[in-house]
C-alpha positions as CSV (number, residue, x, y, z in Angstrom):
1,X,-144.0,17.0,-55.1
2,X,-146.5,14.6,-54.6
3,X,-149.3,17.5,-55.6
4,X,-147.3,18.2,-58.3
5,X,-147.4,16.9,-62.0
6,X,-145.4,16.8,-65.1
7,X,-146.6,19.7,-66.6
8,X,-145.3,23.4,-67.3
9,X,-147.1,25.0,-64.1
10,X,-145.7,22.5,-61.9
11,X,-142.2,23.2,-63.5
12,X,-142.5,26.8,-62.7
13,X,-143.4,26.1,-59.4
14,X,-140.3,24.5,-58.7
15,X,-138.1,27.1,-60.5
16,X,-140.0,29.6,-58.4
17,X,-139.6,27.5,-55.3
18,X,-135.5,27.7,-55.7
19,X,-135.3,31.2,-57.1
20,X,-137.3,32.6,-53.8
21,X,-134.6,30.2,-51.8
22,X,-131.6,32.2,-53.8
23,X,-132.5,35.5,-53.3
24,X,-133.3,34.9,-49.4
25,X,-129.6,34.5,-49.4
26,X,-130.0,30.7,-47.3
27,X,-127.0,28.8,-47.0
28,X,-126.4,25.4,-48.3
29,X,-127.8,23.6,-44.9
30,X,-131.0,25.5,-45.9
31,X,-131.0,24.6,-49.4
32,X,-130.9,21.1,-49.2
33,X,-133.1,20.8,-46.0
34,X,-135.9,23.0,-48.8
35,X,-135.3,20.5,-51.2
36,X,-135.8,17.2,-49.1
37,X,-139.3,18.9,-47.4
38,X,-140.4,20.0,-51.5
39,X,-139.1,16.2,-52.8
40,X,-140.9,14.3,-49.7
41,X,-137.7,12.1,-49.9
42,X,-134.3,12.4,-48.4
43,X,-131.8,14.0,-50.5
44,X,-128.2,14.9,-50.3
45,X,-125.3,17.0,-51.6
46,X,-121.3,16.3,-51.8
47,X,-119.0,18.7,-52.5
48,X,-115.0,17.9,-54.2
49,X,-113.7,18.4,-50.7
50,X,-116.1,15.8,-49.0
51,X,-118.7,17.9,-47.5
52,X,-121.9,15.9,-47.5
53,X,-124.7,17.5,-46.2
54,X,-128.3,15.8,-46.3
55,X,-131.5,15.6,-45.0
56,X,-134.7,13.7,-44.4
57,X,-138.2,13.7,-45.9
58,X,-139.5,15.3,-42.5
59,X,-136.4,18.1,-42.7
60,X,-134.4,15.9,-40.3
61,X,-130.9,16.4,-40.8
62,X,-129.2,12.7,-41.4
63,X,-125.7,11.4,-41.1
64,X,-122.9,11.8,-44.1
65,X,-122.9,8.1,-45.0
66,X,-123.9,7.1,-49.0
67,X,-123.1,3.7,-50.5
68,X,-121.8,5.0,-53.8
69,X,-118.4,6.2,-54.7
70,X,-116.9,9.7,-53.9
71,X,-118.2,13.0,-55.8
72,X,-117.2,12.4,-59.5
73,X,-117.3,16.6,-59.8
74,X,-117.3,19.6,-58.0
75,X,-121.1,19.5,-56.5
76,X,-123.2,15.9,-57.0
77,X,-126.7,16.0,-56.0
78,X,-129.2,13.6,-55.5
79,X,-132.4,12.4,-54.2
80,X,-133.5,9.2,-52.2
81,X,-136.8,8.1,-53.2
82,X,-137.8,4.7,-52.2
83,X,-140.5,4.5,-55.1
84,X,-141.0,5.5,-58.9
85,X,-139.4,8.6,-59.8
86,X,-141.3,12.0,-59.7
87,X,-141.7,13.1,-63.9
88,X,-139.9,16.1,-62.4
89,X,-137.1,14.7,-60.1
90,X,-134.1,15.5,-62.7
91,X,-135.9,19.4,-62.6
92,X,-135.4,19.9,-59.0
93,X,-132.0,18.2,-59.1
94,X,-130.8,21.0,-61.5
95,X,-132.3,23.5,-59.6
96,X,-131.0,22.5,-56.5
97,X,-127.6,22.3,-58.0
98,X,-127.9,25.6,-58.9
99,X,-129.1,27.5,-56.0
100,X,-125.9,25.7,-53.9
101,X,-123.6,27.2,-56.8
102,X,-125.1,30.5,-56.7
103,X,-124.8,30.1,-52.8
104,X,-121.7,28.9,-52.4
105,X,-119.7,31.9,-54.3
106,X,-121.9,34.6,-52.7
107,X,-119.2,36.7,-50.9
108,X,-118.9,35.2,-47.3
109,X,-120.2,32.3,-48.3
110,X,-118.8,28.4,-47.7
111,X,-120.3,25.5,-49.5
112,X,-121.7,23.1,-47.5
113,X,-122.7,23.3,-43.5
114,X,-120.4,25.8,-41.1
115,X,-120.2,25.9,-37.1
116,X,-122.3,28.5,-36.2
117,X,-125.4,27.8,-39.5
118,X,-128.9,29.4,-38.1
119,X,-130.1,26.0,-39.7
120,X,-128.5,24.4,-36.9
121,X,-130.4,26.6,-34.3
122,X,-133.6,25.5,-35.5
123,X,-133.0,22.2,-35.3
124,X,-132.2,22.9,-31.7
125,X,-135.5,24.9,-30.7
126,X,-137.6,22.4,-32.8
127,X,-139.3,20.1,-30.2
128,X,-140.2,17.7,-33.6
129,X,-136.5,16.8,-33.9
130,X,-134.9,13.8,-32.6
131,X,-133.1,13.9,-29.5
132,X,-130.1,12.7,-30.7
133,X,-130.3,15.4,-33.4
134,X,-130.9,18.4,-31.2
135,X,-127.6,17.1,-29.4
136,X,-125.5,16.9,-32.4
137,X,-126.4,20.9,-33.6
138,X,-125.8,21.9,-30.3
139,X,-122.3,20.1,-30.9
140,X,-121.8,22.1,-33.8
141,X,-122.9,25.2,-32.9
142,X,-120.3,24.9,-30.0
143,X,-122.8,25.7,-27.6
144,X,-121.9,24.6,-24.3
145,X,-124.1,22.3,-22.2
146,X,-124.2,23.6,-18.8
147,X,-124.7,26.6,-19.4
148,X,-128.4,27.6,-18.2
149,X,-130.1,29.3,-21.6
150,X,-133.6,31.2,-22.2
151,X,-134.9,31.8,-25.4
152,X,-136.4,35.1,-26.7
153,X,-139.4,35.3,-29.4
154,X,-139.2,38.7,-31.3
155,X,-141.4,40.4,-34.0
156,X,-140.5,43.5,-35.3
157,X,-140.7,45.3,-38.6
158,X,-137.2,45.9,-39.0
159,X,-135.7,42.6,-37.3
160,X,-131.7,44.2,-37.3
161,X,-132.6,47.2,-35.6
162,X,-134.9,45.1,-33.5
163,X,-132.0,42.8,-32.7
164,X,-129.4,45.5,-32.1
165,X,-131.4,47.1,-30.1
166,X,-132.5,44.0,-27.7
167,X,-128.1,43.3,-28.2
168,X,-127.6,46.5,-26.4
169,X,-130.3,46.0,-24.0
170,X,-129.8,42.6,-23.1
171,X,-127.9,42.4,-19.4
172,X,-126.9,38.7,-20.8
173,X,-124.9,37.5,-24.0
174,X,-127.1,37.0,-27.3
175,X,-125.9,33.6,-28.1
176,X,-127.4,33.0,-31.2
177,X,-130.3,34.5,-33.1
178,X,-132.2,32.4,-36.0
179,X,-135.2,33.8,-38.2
180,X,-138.0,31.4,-37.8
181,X,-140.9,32.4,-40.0
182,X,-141.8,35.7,-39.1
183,X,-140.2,36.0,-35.5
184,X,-136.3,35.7,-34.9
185,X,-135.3,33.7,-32.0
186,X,-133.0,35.3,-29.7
187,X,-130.8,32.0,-27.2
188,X,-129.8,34.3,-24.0
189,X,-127.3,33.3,-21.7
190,X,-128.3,35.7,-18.6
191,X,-128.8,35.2,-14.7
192,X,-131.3,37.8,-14.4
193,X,-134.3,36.8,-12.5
194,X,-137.5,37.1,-15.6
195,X,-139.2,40.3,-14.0
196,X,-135.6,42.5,-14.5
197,X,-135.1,41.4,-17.6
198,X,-138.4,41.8,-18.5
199,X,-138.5,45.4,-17.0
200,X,-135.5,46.4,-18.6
201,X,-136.3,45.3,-21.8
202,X,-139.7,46.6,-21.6
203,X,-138.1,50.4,-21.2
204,X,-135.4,50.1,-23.7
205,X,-137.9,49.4,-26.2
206,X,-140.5,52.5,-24.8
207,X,-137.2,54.4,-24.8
208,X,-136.5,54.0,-28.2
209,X,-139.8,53.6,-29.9
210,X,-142.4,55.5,-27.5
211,X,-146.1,54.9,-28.4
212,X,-147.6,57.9,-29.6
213,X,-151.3,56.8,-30.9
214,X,-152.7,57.2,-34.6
215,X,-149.3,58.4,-36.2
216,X,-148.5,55.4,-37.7
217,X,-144.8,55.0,-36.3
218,X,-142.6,52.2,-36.3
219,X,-144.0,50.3,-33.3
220,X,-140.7,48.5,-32.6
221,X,-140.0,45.0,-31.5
222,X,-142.4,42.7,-29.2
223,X,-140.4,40.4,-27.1
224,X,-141.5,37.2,-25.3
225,X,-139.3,36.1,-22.8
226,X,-139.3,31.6,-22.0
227,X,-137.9,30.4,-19.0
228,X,-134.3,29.9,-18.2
229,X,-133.7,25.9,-19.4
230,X,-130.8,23.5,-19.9
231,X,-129.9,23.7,-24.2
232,X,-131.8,20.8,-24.5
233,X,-135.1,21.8,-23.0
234,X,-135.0,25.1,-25.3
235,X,-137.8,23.7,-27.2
236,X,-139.8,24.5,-24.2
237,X,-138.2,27.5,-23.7
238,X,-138.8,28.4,-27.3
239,X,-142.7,27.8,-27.1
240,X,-143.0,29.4,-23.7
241,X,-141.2,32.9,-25.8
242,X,-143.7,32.5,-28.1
243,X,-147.1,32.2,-25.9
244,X,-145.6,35.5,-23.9
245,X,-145.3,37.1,-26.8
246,X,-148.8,37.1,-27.3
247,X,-149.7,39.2,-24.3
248,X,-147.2,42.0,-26.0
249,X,-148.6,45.1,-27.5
250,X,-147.6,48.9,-28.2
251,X,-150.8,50.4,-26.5
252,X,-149.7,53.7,-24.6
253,X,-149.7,51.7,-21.4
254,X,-149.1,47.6,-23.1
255,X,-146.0,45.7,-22.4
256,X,-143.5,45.5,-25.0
257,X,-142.1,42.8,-23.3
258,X,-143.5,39.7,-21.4
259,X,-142.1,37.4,-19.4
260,X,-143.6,34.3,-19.5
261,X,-142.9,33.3,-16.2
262,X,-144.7,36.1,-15.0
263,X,-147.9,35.9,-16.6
264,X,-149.6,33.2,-14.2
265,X,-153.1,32.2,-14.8
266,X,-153.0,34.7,-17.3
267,X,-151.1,32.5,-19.5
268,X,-154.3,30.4,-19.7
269,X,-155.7,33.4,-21.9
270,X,-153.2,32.5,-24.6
271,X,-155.3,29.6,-25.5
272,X,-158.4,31.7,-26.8
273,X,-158.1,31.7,-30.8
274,X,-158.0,35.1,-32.1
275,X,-161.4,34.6,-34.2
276,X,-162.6,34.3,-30.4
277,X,-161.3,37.4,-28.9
278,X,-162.1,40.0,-31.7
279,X,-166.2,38.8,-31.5
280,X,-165.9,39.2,-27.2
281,X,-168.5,41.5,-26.9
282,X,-166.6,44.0,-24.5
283,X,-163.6,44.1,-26.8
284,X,-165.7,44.8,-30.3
285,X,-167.3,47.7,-28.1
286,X,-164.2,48.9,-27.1
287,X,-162.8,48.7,-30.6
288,X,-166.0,50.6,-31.4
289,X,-165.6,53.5,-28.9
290,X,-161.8,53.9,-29.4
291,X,-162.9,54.5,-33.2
292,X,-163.1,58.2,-32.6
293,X,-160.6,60.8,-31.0
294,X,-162.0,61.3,-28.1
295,X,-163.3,58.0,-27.7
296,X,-159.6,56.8,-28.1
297,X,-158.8,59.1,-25.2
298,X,-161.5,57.8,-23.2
299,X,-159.8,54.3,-23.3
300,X,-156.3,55.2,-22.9
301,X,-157.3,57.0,-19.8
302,X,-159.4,53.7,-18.7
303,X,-156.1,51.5,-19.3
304,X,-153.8,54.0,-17.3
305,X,-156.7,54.2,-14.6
306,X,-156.1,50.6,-14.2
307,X,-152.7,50.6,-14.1
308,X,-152.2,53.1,-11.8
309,X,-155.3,53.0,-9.7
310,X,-156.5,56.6,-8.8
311,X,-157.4,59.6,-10.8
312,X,-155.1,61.7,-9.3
313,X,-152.1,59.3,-10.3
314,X,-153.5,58.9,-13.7
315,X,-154.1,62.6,-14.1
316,X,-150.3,63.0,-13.0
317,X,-149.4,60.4,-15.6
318,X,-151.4,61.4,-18.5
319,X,-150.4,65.3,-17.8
320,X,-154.4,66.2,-17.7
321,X,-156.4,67.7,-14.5
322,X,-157.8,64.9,-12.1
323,X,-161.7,66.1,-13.4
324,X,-160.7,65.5,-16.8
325,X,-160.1,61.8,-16.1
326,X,-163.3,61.5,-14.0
327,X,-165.0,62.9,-17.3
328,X,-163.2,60.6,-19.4
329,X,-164.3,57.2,-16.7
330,X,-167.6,58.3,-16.6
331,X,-168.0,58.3,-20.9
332,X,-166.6,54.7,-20.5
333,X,-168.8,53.7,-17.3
334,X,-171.8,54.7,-19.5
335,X,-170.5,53.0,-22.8
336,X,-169.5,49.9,-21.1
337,X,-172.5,49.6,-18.5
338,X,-170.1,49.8,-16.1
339,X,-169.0,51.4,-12.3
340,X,-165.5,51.3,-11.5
341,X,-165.8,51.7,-7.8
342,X,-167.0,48.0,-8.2
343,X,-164.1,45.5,-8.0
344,X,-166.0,43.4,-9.9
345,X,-166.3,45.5,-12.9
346,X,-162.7,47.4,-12.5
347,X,-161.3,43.4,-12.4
348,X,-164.4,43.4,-15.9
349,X,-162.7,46.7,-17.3
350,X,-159.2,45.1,-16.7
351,X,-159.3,41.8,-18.3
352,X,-161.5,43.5,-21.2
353,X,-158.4,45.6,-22.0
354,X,-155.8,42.8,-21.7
355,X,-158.5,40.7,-24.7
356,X,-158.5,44.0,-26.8
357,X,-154.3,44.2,-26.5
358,X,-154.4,40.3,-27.4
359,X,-156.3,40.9,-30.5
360,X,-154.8,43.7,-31.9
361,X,-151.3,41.6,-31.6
362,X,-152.6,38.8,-32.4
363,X,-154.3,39.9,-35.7
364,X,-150.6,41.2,-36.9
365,X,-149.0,38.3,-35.2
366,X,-151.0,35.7,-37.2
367,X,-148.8,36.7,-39.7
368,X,-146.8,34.3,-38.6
369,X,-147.1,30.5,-39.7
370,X,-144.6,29.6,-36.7
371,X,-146.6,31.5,-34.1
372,X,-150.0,29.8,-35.3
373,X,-148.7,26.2,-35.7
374,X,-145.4,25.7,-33.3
């Protein structure tokens, strides 16, 4: 609000603000938590029954107290601004009111927080909220305490499918799930050690969305796995999900899941900004070469000769003759300036691919406000 001024654009960007808040469906939790972060103020609802939910200026979810009397009709709202009024306070009071209304009779819907909100898991996986806070959501999502959790980081294009499919996959119980900008968290009670779950995951996802270069398919969900925690360490958890996810990727022979826990000194990469990794050198002239058909080739059969290790496995795996490979190895070896029977420049070839995996996910996970700025 406070780059906002009394006049008819600013009005419409509050109308705007609430309108794109109704037709996400959120619940009332959601709502007022929206308004509070827009009004840079605490600010509160009450409902006939009692319900009181409210919230901070920081989206900190407060207690139910307010000195003044009981709601004097069937949804009060108001704001808590220590200074002057904003010229437009009493148009984001009626909008708020509105968008609870409208949420409160959409079918399924209850005014006013419920056991179980998504709201409430945020507030749990948000390492900027208050101890005490993340203790009380986990209260209220009747989550229990000593119960060992892991969190899961997921992008997809079509998150239900994503998350039915993971639900099916998943040898532990999905606790709760939360969208969180453009990723949904997944909270996973499991005792699987990270490379089985990982692993299993990881050819689920192959099974059901197999990568089948340049034909524009449905590439199916990335998952990052975080490390199994106590509830209140999943911010940790949370964070970890998110810095595995970017090693994921839906190259022929990428990982469409990633343990974190697994990734070593490897997870040091995750610290390179993308702007970074698409001007490596190595990576724009892989980019370059892959640009044609047969240069694509070329570098799929460098990423499965890396994997695997020999031509003859790689020729088995790839369904081509062994002197196929060795032709497609020696168009890279002369691109690249490199020779593979090196270790140095087969370790070179290696981390060259894992970059140009990074960047291509990275590009399309960037996407994501939450991944850029957790």
């Amino acid at each position: 609000m406070s780059e906002l001024g009394s006049d008819s654009v600013s009005v419409l960007r509050i109308i705007s603000y609430f309108d794109e808040l109704g037709e996400s469906a959120a619940n009332a939790d959601t709502v007022v938590r929206s308004a509070a972060l827009l009004a840079e103020c605490p600010v509160g609802a009450r409902w006939e029954s009692g319900t009181v939910i409210r919230y901070g200026a920081l989206g900190d979810p407060l207690d139910d107290d307010r000195p003044e009397t009981p709601a004097r009709q069937d949804l009060e709202v108001w704001l808590e601004r220590a200074g002057g009024e904003h010229p437009l306070d009493s148009v984001l009071m009626d909008r708020l009111r509105h968008t609870l209304r409208v949420a409160a009779v959409r079918p399924g819907a209850a005014a006013g927080p419920r056991m179980g909100d998504p709201a409430l898991l945020e507030v749990v996986l948000s390492g900027k909220e208050r101890r005490e806070d993340r203790i009380r959501a986990v209260g209220l999502l009747g989550l229990d305490p000593a119960q060992y959790v892991r969190v899961l980081a997921v992008s997809a294009t079509a998150n239900s499918a994503a998350a039915e499919l993971i639900s099916r996959s998943c040898p532990g119980r999905i606790v709760r799930s939360v969208a969180v900008g453009n990723l949904t968290a997944m909270l996973v009670q499991e005792d699987l050690d990270s490379r089985r779950l990982a692993d299993g995951l990881h050819e689920a996802i192959v099974a059901a969305y197999p990568s089948v270069p340049g034909t524009g398919r449905d590439r199916g969900p990335w998952v990052g796995i975080g490390e199994r925690t106590s509830i209140y360490a999943a911010p940790a958890s949370w964070d970890q999900a998110r810095r595995a996810l970017r090693f994921a990727s839906s190259t022929v022979f990428g990982r469409r899941a990633v343990a974190f826990g697994l990734l070593g000194s490897l997870e040091l990469l995750a610290e390179i900004p993308l702007e970074r990794l698409l001007n490596d050198r190595d990576v724009a002239r892989l980019n370059a070469f892959a640009a044609s058909e047969a240069g694509s080739q070329d570098v799929t059969t460098l990423e499965a000769f890396c994997v695997f290790g020999s031509l003859r496995r790689t020729a088995t795996e790839l369904h081509v003759h062994h002197s196929t490979v060795a032709s497609r190895l020696a168009h890279i070896e002369k691109e690249m300036g490199w020779d593979l029977e090196r270790s140095t420049d087969r370790f070179m070839a290696t981390l060259a691919l894992m970059l140009r995996r990074m960047s291509l996910s990275s590009a399309e996970l960037a996407a994501s406000e939450v991944f850029l700025h957790p």
